[in-house]
C-alpha positions in Angstrom: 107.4 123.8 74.0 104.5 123.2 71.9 101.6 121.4 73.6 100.0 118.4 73.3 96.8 117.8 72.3 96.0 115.4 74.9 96.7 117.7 77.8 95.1 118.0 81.0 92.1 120.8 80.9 90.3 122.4 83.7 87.6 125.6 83.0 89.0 129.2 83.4 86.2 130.5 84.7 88.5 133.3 86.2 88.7 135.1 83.1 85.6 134.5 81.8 84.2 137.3 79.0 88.1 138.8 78.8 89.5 140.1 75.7 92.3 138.4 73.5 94.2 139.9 71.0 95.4 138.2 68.3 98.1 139.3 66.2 97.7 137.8 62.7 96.1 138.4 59.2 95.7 134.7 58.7 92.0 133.9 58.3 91.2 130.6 59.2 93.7 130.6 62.3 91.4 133.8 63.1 88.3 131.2 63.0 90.1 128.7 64.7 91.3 130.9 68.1 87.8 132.5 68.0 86.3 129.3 68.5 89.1 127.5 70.7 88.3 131.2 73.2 84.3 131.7 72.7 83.8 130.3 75.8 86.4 133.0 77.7 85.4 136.0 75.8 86.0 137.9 73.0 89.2 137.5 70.6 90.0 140.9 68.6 92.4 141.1 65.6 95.2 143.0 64.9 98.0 143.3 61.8 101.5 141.9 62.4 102.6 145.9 63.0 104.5 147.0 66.0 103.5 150.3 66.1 99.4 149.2 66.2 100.1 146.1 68.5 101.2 148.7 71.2 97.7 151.0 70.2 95.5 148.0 70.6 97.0 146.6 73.7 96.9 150.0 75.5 93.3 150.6 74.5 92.0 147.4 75.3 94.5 146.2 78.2 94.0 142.1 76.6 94.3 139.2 79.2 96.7 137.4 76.5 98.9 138.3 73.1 98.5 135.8 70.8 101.1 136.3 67.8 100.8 134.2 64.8 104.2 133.5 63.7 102.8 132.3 59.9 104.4 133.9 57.3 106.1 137.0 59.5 109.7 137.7 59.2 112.0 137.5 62.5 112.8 141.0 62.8 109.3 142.2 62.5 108.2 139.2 65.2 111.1 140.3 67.3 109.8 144.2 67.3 106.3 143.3 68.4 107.9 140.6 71.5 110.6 143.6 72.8 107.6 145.9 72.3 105.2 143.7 74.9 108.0 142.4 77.4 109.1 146.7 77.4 105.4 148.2 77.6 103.6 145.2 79.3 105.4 142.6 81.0 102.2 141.4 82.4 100.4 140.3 79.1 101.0 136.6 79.0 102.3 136.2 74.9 101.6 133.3 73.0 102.5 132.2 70.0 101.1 130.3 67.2 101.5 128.5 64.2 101.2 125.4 61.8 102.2 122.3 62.9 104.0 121.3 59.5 106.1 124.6 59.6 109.1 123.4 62.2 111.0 127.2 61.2 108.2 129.2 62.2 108.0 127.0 65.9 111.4 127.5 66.6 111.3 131.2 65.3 108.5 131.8 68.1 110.4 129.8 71.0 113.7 131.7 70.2 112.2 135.2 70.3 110.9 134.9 74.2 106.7 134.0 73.8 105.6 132.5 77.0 104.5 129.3 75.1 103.0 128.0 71.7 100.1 126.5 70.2 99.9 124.7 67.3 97.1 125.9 65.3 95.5 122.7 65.1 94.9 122.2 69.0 91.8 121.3 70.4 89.7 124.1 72.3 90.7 122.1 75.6 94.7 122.2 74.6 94.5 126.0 73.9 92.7 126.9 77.4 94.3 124.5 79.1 97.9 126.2 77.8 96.2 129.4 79.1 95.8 128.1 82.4 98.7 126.9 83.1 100.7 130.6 82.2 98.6 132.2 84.4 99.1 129.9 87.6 102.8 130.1 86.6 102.5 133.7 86.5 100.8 134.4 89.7 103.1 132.1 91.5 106.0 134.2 90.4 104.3 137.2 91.2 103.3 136.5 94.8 107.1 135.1 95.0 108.4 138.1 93.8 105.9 140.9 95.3 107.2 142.4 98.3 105.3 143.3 101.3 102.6 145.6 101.8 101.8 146.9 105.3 98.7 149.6 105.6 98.6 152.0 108.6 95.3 153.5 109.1 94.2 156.3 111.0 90.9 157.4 110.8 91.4 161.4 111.9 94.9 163.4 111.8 96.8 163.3 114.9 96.8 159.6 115.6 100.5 159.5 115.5 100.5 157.4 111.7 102.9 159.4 110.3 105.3 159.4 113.0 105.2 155.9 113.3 104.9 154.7 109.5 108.4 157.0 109.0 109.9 155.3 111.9 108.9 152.1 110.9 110.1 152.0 107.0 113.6 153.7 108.0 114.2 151.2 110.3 113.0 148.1 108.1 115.6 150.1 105.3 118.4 150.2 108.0 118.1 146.2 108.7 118.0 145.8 105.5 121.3 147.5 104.8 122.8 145.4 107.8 121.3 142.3 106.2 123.3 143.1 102.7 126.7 143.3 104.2 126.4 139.4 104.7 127.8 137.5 101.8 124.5 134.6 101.5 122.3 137.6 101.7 123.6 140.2 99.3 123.4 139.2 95.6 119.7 137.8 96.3 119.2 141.3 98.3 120.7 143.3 95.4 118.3 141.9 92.9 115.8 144.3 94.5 115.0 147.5 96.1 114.6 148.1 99.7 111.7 150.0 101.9 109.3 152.7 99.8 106.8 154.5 102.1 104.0 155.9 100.4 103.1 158.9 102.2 99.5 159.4 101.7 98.8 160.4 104.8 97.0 163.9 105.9 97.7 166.5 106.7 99.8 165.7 103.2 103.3 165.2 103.0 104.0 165.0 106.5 106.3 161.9 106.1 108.5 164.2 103.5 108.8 166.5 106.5 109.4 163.9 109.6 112.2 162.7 107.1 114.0 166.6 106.2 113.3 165.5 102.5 112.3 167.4 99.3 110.1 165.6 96.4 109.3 166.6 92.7 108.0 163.5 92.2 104.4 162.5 94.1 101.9 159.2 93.5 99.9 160.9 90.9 103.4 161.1 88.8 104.2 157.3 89.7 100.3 156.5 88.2 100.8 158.5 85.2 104.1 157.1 84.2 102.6 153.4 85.8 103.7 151.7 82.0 107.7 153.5 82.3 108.3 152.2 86.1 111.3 150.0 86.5 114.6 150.0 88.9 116.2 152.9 87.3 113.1 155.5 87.5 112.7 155.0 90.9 115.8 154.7 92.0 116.2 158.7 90.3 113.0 160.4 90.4 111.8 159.1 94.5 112.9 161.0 97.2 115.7 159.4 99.2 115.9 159.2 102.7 120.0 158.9 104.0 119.2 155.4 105.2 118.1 154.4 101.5 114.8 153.9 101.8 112.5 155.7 99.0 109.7 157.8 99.8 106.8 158.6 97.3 104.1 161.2 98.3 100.9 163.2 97.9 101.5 165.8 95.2 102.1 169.5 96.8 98.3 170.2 95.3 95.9 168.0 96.4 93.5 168.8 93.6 95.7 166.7 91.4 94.5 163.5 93.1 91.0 164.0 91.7 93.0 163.5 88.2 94.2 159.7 89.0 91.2 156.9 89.6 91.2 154.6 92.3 92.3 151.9 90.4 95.0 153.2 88.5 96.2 154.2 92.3 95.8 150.3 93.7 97.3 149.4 90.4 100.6 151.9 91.5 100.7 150.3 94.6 100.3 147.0 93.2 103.3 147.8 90.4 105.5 149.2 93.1 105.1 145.2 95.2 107.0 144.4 92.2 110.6 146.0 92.7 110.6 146.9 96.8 110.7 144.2 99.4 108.3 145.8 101.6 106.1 149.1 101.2 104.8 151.0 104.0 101.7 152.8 103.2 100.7 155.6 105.5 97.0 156.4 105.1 96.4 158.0 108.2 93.6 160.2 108.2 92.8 159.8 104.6 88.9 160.4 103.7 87.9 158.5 100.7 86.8 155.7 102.1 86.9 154.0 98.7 90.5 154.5 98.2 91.4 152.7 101.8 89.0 149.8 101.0 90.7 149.5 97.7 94.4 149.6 99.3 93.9 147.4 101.6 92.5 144.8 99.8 95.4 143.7 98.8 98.2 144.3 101.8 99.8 141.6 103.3 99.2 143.7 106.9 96.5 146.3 107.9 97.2 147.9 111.4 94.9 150.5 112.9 96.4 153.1 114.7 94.1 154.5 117.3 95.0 156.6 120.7 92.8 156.6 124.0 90.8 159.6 122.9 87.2 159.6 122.7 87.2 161.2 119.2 89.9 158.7 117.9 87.8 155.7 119.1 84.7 156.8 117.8 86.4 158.0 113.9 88.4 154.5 114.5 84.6 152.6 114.3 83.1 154.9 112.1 85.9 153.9 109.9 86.2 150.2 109.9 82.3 150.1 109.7 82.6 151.5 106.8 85.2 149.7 105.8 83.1 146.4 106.5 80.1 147.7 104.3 83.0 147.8 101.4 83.3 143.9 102.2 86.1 143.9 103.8 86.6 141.7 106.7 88.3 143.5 109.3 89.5 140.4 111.9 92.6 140.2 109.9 93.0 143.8 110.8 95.2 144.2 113.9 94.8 147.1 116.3 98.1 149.8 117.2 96.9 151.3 120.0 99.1 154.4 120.0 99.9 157.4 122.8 99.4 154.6 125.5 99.4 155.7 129.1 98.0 153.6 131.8 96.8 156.2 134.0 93.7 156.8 131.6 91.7 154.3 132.4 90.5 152.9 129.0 92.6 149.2 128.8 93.8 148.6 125.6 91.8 145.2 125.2 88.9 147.3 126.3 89.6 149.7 123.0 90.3 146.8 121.2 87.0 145.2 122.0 84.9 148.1 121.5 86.6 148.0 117.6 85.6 144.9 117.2 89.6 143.8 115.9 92.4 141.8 117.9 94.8 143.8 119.2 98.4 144.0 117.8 100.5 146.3 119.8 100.9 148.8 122.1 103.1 152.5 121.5 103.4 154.3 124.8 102.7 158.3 125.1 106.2 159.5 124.7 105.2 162.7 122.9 108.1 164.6 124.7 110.6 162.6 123.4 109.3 162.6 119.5 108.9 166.5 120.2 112.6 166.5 120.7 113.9 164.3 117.7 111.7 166.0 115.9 113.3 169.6 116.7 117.1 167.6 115.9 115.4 166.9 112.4 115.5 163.0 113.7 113.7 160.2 114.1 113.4 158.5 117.6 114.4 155.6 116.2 117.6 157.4 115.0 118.7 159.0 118.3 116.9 157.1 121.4 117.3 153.6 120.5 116.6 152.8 124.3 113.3 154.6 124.3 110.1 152.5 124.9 108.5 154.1 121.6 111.2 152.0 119.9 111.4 149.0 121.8 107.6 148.6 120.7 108.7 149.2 117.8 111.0 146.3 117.5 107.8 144.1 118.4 105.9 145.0 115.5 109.1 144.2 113.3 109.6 141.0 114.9 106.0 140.1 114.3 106.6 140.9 110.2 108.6 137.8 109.9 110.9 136.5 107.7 112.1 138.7 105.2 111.1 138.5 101.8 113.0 136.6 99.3 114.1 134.3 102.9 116.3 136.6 104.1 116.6 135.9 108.3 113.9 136.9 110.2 114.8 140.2 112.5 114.4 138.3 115.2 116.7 135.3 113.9 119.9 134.6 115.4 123.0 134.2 115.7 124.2 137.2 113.7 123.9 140.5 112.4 120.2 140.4 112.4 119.9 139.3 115.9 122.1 142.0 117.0 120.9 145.1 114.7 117.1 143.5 116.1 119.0 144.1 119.8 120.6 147.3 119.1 117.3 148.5 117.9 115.6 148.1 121.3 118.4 149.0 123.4 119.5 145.6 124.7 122.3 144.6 122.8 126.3 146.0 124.3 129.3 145.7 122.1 
């Protein structure tokens, strides 16, 4: 609705010196948004053409759309909205207009702008507007974003493929229980299920844990980043029989040096948007820069380590690193993996010397693994009594509730509750 001009104003300083694009050819509404914004940045003009909209919002990625809907026809106005909501859903799009010219307000609200601004509003009414999309916006964001959970490994051979594979297949396989309840499925079916991210080294080891095949790797996903939605991943990932969607390294790694950093946490970020949880295996991955920048943003961070001398040391090396990057590492949580108590190195101990609380615990059951591996299986798939995967239950239970408020795992009675049993070998039928 349009605002008032009496309304509530506190400072963006989050978005100080941004750009704003402004779609109109009206001069004095020009003059007035420049001023209204001086404050916030820079306000750049554009004609009322679809075709350069979509050029100048690409080459200068604006923190709003403002369209002026003065003097524009509907279908051209309606072109330049279905252009933004297709091409970028996450440019908040305002509109604007005179405050004598009723058509041209209800012209704007009917074609799907975010809100509207008369072109007579105060500095304060204008920002204030601003303000309010963008809390809006990040509240349904962080509502609708699934879950990111980060296993790092600082060498190869820690186990993080092993266990990130087992871990996002079974996540995929509750979630498949969880959908044959009637409260749970149409809210379920609004969404897709588990994605791991293989990123791991030695590459594409999670493609091979899982018997799959892929075309399609993470430097495809960041090149066609602006094309994503349901229907391109649901037919250019890798599918694991359980469901769940894997996307990996490419086949040659030189392509990586092609994709940025950002453009890579921006993929990961993108991908929040349509699966309920992603699983990111970065075990033994050696840009430090990229790991700072993925985990920055997950939900979960678990270190795998094992009781080796070389995997505690690369473990510190790591998270000092890690902490010169800024990133404070107590909300990390330490997997100490390949457990076996006749070593002699505690896992608080470990835990201690890495300076981060320990999570859980995986016992050495390397024969086992060996032998679902040779079946082209997952433990988790053929020995749900084993201890590997009754650990693995805990760190499933200690994810929570599912997102979207779905039952937690561990919730009961039901399904869940006796999927959650079945999984670590307690539950008879």
């Amino acid at each position: 609705m349009p605002t008032m001009k009496n309304a509530p104003f506190t400072p963006l300083h989050s978005v100080a010196d941004s750009v704003y694009l402004y779609v109109s050819v009206q001069g004095p509404h020009i003059s007035w948004l420049t001023h209204a914004l001086a404050d916030l940045g820079s306000v750049t003009t554009v004609a009322v053409d679809e075709n350069t909209v979509g050029e100048r919002v690409a080459m200068l990625h604006p923190q709003c759309v403002f369209l002026d809907f003065s003097d524009v026809d509907a279908a051209r106005a309606g072109r330049i909205v279905d252009l933004l909501r297709r091409d970028w859903p996450e440019v908040l799009l305002i509109g604007t207009g005179r405050e004598t010219d009723t058509q041209c307000t209800l012209l704007a609200l009917r074609s799907g702008v975010d809100d509207f601004v008369f072109v007579s509003a105060s500095n304060e009414a204008v920002q204030s507007v601003m303000q309010a999309l963008m809390v809006r916006r990040l509240s349904d964001r962080e509502k609708a974003r699934g879950r990111t959970i980060a296993l790092l490994g600082a060498r190869p051979g820690l186990g993080v493929s092993t266990l990130a594979s087992n871990l996002a297949v079974s996540l995929q396989e509750m979630r498949n229980a969880a959908q044959a309840q009637p409260q749970a499925a149409n809210r379920l079916a609004q969404r897709l299920g588990v994605v791991l991210l293989d990123l791991g080294l030695p590459a594409r080891d999670g493609l091979l844990y899982l018997g799959q095949e892929s075309s399609f790797s993470f430097v495809d996903g960041v090149r066609n980043l602006k094309r994503l939605d349901q229907t391109l991943l649901q037919t250019a990932l890798a599918h694991h029989p359980s469901g769940m969607a894997l996307l990996p390294l490419p086949a040659s790694l030189a392509q990586i040096k092609e994709v940025s950093h950002a453009e890579s946490v921006s993929l990961i970020r993108r991908l929040s948007d349509f699966y309920d949880f992603l699983i990111t295996d970065l075990g033994g991955f050696s840009t430090v820069d990229f790991v700072a920048q993925s985990v920055r943003d997950a939900e979960k961070v678990w270190v795998v380590c094992d009781q080796s001398i070389g995997g505690i040391v690369s473990t510190s090396t790591l998270l000092r690193e890690l902490r010169d990057r800024g990133l404070d590492t107590q909300h990390f949580a330490l997997v100490l993996n390949k457990y076996s108590p006749s070593i002699g190195l505690p896992a608080s101990d470990i835990a201690a010397r890495l300076g981060i609380p320990l999570g859980h615990v995986i016992p050495d059951r390397s024969t086992p693994l060996l032998i679902a591996a040779s079946k082209g299986e997952l433990i988790s798939r053929v020995a749900r009594n084993d201890p590997y995967v009754t650990a693995l239950g805990g760190m499933i239970r200690s994810l929570g509730p599912w997102p979207g408020g779905t039952p937690s795992p561990s919730a009961g009675p039901g399904i869940w509750a006796r999927y959650m049993a079945q999984l670590i070998g307690k539950w008879k039928s």
